[in-house]
Legacy VTK file of the C-alpha trace (Angstrom):
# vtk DataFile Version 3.0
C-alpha trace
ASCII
DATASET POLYDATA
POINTS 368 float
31.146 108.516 12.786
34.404 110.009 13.938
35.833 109.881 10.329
32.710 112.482 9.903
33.450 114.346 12.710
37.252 114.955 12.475
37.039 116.930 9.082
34.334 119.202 10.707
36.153 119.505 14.077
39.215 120.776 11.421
36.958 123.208 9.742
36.045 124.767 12.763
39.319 124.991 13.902
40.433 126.968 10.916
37.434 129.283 10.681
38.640 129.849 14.632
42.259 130.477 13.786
41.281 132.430 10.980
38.857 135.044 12.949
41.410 134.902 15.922
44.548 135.761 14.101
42.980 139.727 12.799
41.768 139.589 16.586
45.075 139.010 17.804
46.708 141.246 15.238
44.330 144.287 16.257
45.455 143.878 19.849
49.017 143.897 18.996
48.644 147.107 16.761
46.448 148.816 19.586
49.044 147.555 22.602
51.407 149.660 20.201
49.581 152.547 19.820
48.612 152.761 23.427
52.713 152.475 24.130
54.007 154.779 21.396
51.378 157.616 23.189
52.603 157.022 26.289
56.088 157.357 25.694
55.727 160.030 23.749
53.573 162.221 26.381
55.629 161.256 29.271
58.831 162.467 27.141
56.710 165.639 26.594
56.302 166.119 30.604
59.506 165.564 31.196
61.013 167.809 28.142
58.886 170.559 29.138
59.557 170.415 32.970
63.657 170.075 32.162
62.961 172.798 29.904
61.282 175.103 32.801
64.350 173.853 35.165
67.691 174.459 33.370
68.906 177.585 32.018
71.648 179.945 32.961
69.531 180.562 36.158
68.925 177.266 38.069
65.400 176.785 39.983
63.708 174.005 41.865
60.790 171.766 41.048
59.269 173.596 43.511
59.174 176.830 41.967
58.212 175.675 38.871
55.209 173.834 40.368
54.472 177.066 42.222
55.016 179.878 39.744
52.853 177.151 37.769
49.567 177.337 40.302
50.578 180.325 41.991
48.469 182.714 39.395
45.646 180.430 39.407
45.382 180.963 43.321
46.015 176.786 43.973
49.606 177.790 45.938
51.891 180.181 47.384
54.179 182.478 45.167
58.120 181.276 45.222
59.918 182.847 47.636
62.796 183.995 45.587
60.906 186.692 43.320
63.530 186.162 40.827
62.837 182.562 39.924
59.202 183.677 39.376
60.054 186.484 36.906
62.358 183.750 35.217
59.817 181.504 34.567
56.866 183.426 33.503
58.620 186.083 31.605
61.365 184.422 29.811
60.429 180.253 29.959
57.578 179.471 30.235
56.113 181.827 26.849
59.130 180.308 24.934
58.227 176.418 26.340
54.434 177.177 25.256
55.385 178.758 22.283
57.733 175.669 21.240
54.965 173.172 21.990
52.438 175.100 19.379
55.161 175.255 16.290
55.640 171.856 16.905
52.224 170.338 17.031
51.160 172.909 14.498
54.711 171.578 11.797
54.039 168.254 12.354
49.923 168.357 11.920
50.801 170.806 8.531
52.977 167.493 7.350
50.561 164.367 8.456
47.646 166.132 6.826
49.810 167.239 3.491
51.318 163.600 3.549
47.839 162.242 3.426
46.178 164.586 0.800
49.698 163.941 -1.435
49.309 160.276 -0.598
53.486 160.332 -0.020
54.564 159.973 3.021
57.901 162.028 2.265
55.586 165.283 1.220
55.825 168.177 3.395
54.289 171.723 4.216
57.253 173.138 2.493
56.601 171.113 -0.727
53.771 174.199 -1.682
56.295 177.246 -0.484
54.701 178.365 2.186
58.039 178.415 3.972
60.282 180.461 1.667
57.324 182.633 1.269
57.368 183.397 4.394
61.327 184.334 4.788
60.465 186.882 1.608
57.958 188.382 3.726
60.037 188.296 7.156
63.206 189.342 5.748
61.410 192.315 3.479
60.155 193.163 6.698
63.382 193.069 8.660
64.824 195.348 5.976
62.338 198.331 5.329
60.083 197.822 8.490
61.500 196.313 10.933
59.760 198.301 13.631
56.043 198.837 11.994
53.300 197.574 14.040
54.649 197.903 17.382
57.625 195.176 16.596
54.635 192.888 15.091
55.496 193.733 11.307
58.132 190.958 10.702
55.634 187.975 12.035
52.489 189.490 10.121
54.687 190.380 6.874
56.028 186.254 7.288
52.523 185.138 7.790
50.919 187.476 5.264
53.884 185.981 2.563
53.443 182.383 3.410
49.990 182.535 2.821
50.103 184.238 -0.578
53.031 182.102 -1.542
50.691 178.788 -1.089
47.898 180.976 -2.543
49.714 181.341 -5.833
51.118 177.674 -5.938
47.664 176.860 -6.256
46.024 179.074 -8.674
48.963 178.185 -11.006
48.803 174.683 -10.752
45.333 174.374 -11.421
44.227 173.496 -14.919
40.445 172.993 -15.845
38.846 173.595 -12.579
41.687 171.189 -10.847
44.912 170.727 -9.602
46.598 167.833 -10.328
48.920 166.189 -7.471
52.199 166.555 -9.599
51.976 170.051 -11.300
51.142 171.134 -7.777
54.372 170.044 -6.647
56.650 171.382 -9.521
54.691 174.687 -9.210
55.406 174.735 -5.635
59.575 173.513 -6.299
59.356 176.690 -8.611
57.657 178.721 -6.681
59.976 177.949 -3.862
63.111 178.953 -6.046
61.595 182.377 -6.771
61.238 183.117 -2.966
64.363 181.707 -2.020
65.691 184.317 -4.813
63.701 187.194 -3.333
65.022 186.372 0.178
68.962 185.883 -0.963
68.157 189.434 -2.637
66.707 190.997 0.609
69.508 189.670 2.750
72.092 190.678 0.282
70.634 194.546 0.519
70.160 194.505 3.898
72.050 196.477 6.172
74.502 194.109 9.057
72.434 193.756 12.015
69.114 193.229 9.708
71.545 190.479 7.894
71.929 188.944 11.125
68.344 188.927 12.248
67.442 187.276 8.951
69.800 184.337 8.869
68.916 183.940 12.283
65.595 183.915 11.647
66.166 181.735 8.454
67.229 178.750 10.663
64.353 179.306 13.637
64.370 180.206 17.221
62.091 180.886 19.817
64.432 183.660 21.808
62.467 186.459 23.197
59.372 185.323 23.445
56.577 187.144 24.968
53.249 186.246 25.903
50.912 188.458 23.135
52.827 186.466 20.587
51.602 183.017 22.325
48.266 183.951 22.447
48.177 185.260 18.699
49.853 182.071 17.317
47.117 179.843 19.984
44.291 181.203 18.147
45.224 180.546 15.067
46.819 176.921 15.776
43.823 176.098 17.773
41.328 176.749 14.629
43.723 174.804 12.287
44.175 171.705 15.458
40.379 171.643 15.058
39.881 172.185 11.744
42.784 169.151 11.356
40.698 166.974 13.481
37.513 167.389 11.284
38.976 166.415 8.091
40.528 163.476 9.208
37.895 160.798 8.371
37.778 161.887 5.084
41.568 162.163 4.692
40.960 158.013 5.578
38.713 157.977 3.124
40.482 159.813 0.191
43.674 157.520 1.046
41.076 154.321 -0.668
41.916 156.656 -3.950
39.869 159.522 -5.525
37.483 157.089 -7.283
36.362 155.458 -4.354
36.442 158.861 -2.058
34.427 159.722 -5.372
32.169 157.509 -4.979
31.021 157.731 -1.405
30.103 161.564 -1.500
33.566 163.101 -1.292
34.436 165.893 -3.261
38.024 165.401 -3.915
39.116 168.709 -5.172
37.127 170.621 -2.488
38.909 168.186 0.319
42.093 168.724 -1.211
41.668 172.590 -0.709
40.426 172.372 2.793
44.175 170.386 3.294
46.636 172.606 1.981
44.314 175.879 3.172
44.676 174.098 6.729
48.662 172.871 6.266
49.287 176.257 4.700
47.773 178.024 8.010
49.553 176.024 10.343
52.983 176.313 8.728
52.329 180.440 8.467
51.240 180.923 11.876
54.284 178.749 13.363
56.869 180.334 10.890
55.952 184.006 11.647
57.537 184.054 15.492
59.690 180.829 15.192
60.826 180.907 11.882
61.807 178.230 9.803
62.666 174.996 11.395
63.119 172.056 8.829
62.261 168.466 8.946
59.610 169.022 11.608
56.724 168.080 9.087
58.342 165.720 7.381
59.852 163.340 10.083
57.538 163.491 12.769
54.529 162.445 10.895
56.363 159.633 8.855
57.835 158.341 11.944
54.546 158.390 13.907
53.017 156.444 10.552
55.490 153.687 10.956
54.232 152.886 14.999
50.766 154.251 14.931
49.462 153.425 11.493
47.999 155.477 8.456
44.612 156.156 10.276
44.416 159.812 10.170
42.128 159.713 13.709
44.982 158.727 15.673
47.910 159.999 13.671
47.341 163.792 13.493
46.885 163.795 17.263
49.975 161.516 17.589
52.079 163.873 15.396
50.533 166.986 17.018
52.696 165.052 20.240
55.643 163.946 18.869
55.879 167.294 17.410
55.820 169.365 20.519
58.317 167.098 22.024
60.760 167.859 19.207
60.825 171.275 19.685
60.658 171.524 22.888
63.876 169.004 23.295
65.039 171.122 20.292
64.991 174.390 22.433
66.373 172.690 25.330
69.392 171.365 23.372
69.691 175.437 21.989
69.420 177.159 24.704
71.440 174.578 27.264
74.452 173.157 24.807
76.358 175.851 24.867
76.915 178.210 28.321
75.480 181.582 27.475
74.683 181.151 24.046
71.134 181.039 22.363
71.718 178.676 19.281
69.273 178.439 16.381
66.753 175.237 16.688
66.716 174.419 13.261
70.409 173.133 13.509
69.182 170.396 15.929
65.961 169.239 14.371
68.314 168.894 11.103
70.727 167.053 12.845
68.079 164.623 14.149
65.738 164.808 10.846
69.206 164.130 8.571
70.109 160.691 9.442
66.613 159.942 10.791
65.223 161.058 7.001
67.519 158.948 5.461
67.310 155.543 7.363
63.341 155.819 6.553
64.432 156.326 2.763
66.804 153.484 3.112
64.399 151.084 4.746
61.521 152.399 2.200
64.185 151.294 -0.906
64.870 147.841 0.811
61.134 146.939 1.022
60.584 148.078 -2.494
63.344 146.436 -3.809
62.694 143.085 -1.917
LINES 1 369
368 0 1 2 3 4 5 6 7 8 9 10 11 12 13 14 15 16 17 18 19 20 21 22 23 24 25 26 27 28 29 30 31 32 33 34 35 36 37 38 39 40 41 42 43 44 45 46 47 48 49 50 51 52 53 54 55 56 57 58 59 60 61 62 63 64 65 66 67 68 69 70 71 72 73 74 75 76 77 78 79 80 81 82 83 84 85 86 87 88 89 90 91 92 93 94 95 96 97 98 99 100 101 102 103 104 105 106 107 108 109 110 111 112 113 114 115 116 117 118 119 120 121 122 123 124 125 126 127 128 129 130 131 132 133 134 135 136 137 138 139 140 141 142 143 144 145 146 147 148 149 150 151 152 153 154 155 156 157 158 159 160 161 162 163 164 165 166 167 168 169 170 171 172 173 174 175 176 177 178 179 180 181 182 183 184 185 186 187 188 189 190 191 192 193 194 195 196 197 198 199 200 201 202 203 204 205 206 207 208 209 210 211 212 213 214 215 216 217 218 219 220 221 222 223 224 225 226 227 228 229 230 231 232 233 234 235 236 237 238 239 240 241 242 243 244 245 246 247 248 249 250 251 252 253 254 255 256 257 258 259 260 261 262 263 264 265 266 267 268 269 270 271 272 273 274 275 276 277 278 279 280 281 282 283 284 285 286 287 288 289 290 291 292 293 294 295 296 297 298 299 300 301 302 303 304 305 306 307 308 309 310 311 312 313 314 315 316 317 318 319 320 321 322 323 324 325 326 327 328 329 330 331 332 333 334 335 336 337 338 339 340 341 342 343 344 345 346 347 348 349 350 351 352 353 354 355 356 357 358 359 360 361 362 363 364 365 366 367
């Protein structure tokens, strides 16, 4: 009777080991999720409080907590009136501005990544970038003063948008654009704007040069609270929007048949993406400008520790994105004594060599 026994007693074992072990594996992948978003979010408090702290004028923890609560009647005013005007009118609209261009680059590139199915595509990848710079440095040229100062960010939203626009309506081809003629429209595309810009700056006269190479490579200096609130609204709507399609941006990652086949109009989706990407990229280009490898490191690197699931990655890149930036405009504004450098040197020097390990690592597992 125990020769019967022992074979069943193994079965059960195994069918045990075999339920336990994707158990044990979810827990692991959750206990890394749950980590990754909390070091991430505490390195975004602590980024945005060092950001509100150093500067060329020093001020306490207490003054930031007070200039902080002070408005909203929950504490006293600083005492030094100074460190108050600091804070609101210079730091803090730059630190909130900085913490919407990068959740709003690094959404744009999770949500293109997963309607490209690459995880090296991009917002830039469908020119809404250089579109933008034709726009901004047009602007910077003829009108640089139009609209009460607000010409350059609406001529640099207004470009990026049309830029996309046209990427799309060429690429498409019997109803429907297909993945890879979207992506050499957009390379060519791209060129032509890049063209347009080099043609603006060459025309334009020395202090407009400057403010479009400056421009070119992204800052957030001189920041003012209208432009926040403009570049909320829209990010909010696209944060939203992001958050809506990202079931069936898990779905469409099965492949279009099967997104096909459970209800999922795959062209339609595919629209709603790069509408949404394009949005995001144009609202946080128009005041920041252009700051590379934001939407393409950020989400690839939040894919390796979170996962592909688009539920928890957007809001995890949305994160990690802010914190780039913000540590980004810390590094500008701090590295140098009295000097306002341009943040797209730093997220280059970080998205560089962080761009190509991934690549490296991505060629070793294919070639293994």
């Amino acid at each position: 009777m125990s020769a019967t026994t022992r074979p069943g007693a193994a079965l059960s074992a195994a069918r045990s080991a075999s339920v336990a072990t994707p158990a044990r594996g979810f827990q692991r992948r959750r206990l890394r999720m749950l980590i990754t978003l909390s070091v991430v979010i505490v390195g975004l408090v602590a980024s945005t409080l060092a950001s509100a702290l150093l500067g060329q004028y020093q001020v306490s923890v207490a003054d930031v907590l007070r200039s902080s609560f002070a408005p909203l009647g929950l504490a006293d005013y600083p005492q030094d009136p100074l460190a108050f005007s600091t804070l609101w009118n210079i730091r803090f609209p730059r630190i909130a501005l900085g913490l919407l261009v990068g959740a709003a680059l690094a959404v744009a590139g999770a949500v293109m990544q997963a309607v490209f199915s690459n995880p090296l595509a991009e917002p830039g990848i469908i020119g809404v970038s250089s579109g933008a710079s034709v726009g901004a440095a047009l602007a910077m040229v003829f009108i640089p003063q139009a609209l009460a100062g607000f010409a350059v960010p609406a001529a640099a939203f207004l470009s990026g948008l049309v830029a996309a626009m046209v990427v799309y309506v060429l690429a498409r081809s019997n109803g429907k654009a297909d993945v890879v003629t979207l992506v050499l429209t957009g390379i060519a595309v791209t060129a032509v704007c890049t063209a347009l810009a080099s043609i603006a700056t060459y025309i334009a006269p020395t202090t407009a040069r400057d403010h479009i190479v400056f421009w070119q490579m992204g800052s957030l200096n001189g920041t003012v609270w209208p432009q926040v609130w403009t570049v909320a609204v829209v990010i909010t709507i696209g944060m939203i929007w992001a958050f809506a399609l990202a079931k069936r941006l898990d779905t469409l990652s099965l492949g279009e048949r099967a997104a096909g086949h459970v209800g999922i109009n795959v062209q339609a989706l595919r629209l709603a993406a790069i509408t949404l990407s394009t949005l995001l990229t144009a609202a946080a280009v128009s005041y920041a400008g252009v700051i590379a490898f934001v939407g393409l490191i950020v989400p690839h690197v939040m894919r390796i520790a979170l996962g592909p699931l688009n539920r928890v990655l957007i809001p995890g890149a949305m994160l990690a994105g802010a914190l780039l930036v913000t540590l980004s405009d810390l590094a500008a504004r701090t590295l140098i004594p009295f000097a306002d450098l341009p943040i797209g040197i730093f997220t280059a020097l970080v998205g560089g060599p962080t761009f190509f390990m991934l690549l490296r690592a991505r060629l070793q597992r294919g070639g293994h």
